[in-house]
N, C-alpha and C positions, 0 to 999 in steps of 0.2 A: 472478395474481401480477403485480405492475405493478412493472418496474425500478426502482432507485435508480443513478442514476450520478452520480459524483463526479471530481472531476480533482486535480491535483496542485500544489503552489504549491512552486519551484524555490528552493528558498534557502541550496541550494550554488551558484547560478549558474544559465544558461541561456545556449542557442546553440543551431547548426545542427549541431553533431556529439554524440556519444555520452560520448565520453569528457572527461575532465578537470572533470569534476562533480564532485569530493570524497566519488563512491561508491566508488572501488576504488584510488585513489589518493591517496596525502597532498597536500595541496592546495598546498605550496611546490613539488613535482613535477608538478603540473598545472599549474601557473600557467607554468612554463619551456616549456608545449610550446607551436606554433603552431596554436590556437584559434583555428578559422573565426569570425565575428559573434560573439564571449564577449561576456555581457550580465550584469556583477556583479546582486549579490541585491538591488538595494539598495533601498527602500521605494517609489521611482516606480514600478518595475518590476512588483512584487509587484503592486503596486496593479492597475496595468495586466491582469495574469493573473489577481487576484482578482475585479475586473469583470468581466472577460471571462468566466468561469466562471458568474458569475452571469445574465447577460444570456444564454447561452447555453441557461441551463436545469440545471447542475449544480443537485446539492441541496447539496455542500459541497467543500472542498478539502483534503486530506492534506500535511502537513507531515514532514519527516524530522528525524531526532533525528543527535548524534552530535557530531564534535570537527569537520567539515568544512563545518558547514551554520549557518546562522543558529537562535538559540534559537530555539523552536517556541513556545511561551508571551508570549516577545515580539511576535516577527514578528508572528505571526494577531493578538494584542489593537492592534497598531498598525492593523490594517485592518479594525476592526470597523466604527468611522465611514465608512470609505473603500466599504462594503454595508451594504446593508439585509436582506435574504436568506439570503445563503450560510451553511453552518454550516462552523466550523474544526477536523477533524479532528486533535488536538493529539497530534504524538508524545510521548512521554515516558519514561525510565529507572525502574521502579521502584529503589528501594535506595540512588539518588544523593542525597535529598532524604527528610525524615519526611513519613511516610505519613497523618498527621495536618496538616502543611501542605499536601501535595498536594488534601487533600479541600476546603481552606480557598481554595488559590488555583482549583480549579473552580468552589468553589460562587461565590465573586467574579467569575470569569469567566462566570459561567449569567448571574450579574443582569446584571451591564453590558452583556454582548453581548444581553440579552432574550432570553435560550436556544438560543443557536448553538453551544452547544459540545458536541462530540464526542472520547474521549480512543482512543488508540492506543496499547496498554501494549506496548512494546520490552524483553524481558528484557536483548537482548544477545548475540549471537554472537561478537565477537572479543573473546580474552580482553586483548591489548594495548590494545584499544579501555575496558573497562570498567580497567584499570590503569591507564588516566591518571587516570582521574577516584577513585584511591581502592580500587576492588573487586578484589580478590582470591581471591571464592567462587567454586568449580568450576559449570561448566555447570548441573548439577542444582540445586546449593544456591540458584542464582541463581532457578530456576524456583520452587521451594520459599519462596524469599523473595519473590516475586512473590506467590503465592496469600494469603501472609499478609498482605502490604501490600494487598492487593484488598480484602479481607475487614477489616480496619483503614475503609481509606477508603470503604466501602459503611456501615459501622459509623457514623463518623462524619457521612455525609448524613442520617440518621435525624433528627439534631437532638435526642437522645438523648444522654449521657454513656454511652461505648463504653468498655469496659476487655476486654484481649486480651493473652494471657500466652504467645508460642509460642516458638520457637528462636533467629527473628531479632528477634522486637519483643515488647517489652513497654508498653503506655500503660495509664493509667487515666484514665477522663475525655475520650475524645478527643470531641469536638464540631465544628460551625461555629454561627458566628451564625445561620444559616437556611439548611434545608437545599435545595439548589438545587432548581431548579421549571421545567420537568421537570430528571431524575437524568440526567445526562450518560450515552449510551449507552457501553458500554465493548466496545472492539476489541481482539483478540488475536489472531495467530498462531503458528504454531510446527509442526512438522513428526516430535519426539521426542517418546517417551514422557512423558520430564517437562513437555515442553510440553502436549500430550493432556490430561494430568489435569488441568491448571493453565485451560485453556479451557472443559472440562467444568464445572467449580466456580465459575467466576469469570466468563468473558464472557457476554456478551449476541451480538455477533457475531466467527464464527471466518470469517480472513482465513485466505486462501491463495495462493499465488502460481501465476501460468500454468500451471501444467504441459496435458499433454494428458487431454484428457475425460478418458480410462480413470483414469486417477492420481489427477484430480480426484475422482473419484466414489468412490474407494476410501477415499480419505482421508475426503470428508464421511462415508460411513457409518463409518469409526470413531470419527469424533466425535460421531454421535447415538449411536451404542452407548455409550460412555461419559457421554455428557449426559443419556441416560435410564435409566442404572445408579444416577445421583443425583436422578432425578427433575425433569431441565430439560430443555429445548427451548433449539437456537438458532437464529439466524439466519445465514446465509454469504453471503462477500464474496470477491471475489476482486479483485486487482492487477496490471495489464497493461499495457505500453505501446499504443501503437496507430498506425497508418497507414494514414491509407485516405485516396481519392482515385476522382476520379470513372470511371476504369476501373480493372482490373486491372493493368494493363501500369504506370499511370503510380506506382499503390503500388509496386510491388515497383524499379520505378525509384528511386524515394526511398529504399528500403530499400538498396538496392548504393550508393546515392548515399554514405550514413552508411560503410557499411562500407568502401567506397575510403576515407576517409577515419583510419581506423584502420591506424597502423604495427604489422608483427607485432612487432615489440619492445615495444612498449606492451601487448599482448593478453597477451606473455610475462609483464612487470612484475604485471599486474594479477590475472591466474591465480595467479602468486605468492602476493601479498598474500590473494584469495578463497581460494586452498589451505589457507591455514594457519587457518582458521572454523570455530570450533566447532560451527556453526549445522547442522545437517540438511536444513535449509531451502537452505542455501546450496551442498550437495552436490550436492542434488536439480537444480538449477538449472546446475549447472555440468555433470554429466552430460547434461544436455542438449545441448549444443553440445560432448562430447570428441571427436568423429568430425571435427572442421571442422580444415580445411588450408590456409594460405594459396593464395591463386591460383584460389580457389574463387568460385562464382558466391552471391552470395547465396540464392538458393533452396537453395542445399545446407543451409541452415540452416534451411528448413523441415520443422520435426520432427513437422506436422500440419496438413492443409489450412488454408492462412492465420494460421498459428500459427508465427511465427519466435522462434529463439534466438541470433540475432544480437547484441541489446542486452546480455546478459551476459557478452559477450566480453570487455569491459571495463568494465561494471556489477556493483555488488553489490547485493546484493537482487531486486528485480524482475528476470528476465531475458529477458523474451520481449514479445512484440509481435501486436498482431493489424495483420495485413496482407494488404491486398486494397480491393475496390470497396466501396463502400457496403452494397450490397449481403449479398457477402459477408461482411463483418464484423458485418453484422446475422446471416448466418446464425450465426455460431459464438458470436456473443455465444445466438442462441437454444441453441444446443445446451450450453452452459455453465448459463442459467436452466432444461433441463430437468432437469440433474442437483441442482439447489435453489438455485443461484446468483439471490442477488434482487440485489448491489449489486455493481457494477462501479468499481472505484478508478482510473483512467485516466491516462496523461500521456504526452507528446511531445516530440520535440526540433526545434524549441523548443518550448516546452510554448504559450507565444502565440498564436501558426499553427495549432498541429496542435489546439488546443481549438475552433479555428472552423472547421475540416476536419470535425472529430468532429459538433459540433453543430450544425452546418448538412449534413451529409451523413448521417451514422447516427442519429443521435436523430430527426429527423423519422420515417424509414425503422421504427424501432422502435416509435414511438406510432404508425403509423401501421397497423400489425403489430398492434397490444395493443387499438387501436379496432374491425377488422376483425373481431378472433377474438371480441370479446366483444359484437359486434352481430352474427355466427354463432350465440354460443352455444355455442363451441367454448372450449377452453382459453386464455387469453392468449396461452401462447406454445405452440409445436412444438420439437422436436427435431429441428434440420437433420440431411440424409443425407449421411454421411460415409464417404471409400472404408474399407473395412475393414482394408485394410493398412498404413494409416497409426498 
């Protein structure tokens, strides 16, 4: 099995600290705090970290959706010209827009970009979050309307006239001019029941966020159990921040670096705002770091060798980080690929820096790993040994 890694394109902003990204805070209340190096979204920029990605070796870049970030369908189609390469993991709301357009603006996006596009389907976890824009459906109903909008817009890449008659939509007729070439891969996560079913039926790859191995591995096999109750196979990804550097000491420096620079009234504020998510996903993530106490050493917030929960102190979504040497971040990235992990979604603060940290320090170290095992004759990868009480 030979990695896919991927990085992240910052278009809530970028800098040298954690917070004030427009993940866990309304962005007129990030903008008032004092922001180390803040580096707006703005298309030089992007530019900047979408080459950099590519030059590096990424295979594509993840975009975030929502009220605090630059549109995700914009953004990326403005930096198609700007690579030749990279493919754009496109966030997106099902429910916000017809499921019949959405099919129309990828298959448009497959030709122009010459088949870079990758989508990322976001049900939605805050319910204030989907109220601005209109929605009102409960958690589930929202999942439920996802599987249908999926099923719509798989319908309509056929190049076929699609008709579909369920609870949330009805079309007859739905089409594109030509159906894109290849079929845009489709990404999903989720952590609930409703999410489960909705990834079993509809993705191609199930995304997961950090947690530790054990968690990890719990969760993928219930999503093969479910994917082969309907007769599918998937593929998994996981999402992490990362830090590495070329010893031990000098990561986890960086890492205490980030967190001095985090007021506990901010960590208050933004626990706030995470508390009230509907997401399971976003539970899971915050339990991770409950035990953390001002005055604390960063390693207190290593909840698994090299495995921090630091970043979701005042992050939503993604909450944890691989942190350590080269090295070791190769090890735990291996022990993630033995539990079925093939695609690693990545990113940094700044995402700039830490993508040429990554790919000039662990990507060599991991092909280097994957050439080794398969002129053995051995597995590509291994499963690093980890203390048990972690």
């Amino acid at each position: 099995m030979t990695l896919t890694f991927d990085w992240f394109l910052p278009t809530s902003g970028d800098g040298r600290t954690i917070y004030g990204r427009g993940h866990s805070l309304p962005l007129a209340q990030a903008q008032a705090l004092p922001i180390p190096g803040d580096r707006p979204p703005d298309i030089e920029y992007l530019g900047q970290v979408a080459r950099a990605a590519e030059q590096l070796g990424f295979a594509a870049v993840l975009t975030p959706t929502g009220t605090w970030c630059e549109d995700a369908w914009l953004a990326t189609a403005a930096l198609i010209t700007a690579t030749s390469r990279l493919k754009f993991l496109v966030a997106f709301r099902p429910g916000l827009i017809s499921p019949t357009l959405a099919a129309q603006m990828a298959a448009s996006y497959q030709r122009i970009s010459r088949g870079r596009l990758l989508l990322n389907v976001v049900t939605g976890g805050q319910a204030d979050e989907q109220r601005r824009f209109g929605d009102y459906l409960s958690h589930d109903e929202r999942y439920a309307r996802t599987a249908e909008f999926l099923a719509i817009v798989r319908g309509a890449w056929t190049g076929e006239p699609f008709d579909f008659h369920g609870e949330h939509y009805q079309v007859e007729g739905a089409t594109v001019l030509r159906p894109p070439e290849p079929v845009p891969g489709v990404y999903f996560g989720g952590s609930s029941p409703a999410a489960g079913r909705v990834a079993a039926s509809s993705a191609d790859v199930y995304l997961t966020w950090g947690e530790p191995p054990a968690q990890v591995a719990e969760k993928l096999t219930w999503i093969r159990e479910l994917a082969a109750a309907q007769g599918r196979t998937l593929r998994f990804g996981i999402r992490l921040h990362v830090i590495t550097r070329d010893t031990e000491a000098d990561a986890w420096t960086e890492a205490s670096r980030l967190l001095d620079y985090i007021d506990p009234a901010e960590i208050a504020k933004a626990q706030q705002v995470l508390g009230a998510s509907e997401s399971v996903g976003q539970d899971r993530m915050r339990a991770l770091h409950s035990a953390y106490r001002h005055g604390g050493s960063a390693q207190d917030l290593e909840i698994y060798p090299n495995l921090w929960s630091g970043v979701g102190l005042v992050r939503g979504g993604a909450g944890t980080a691989l942190v350590g040497s080269h090295e070791k971040v190769a090890d735990l990235i291996e022990e993630y690929a033995s539990l079925g992990i093939s695609e690693f979604i990545l990113s940094g603060y700044p995402h700039l820096e830490e993508a040429y940290w990554f790919g000039e320090g662990v990507l060599p170290e991991i092909r280097r790993r994957e050439a080794a095992a398969g002129n053995s004759g051995r597995p590509h990868l291994r499963p690093a040994l980890r203390r048990a009480s972690a």
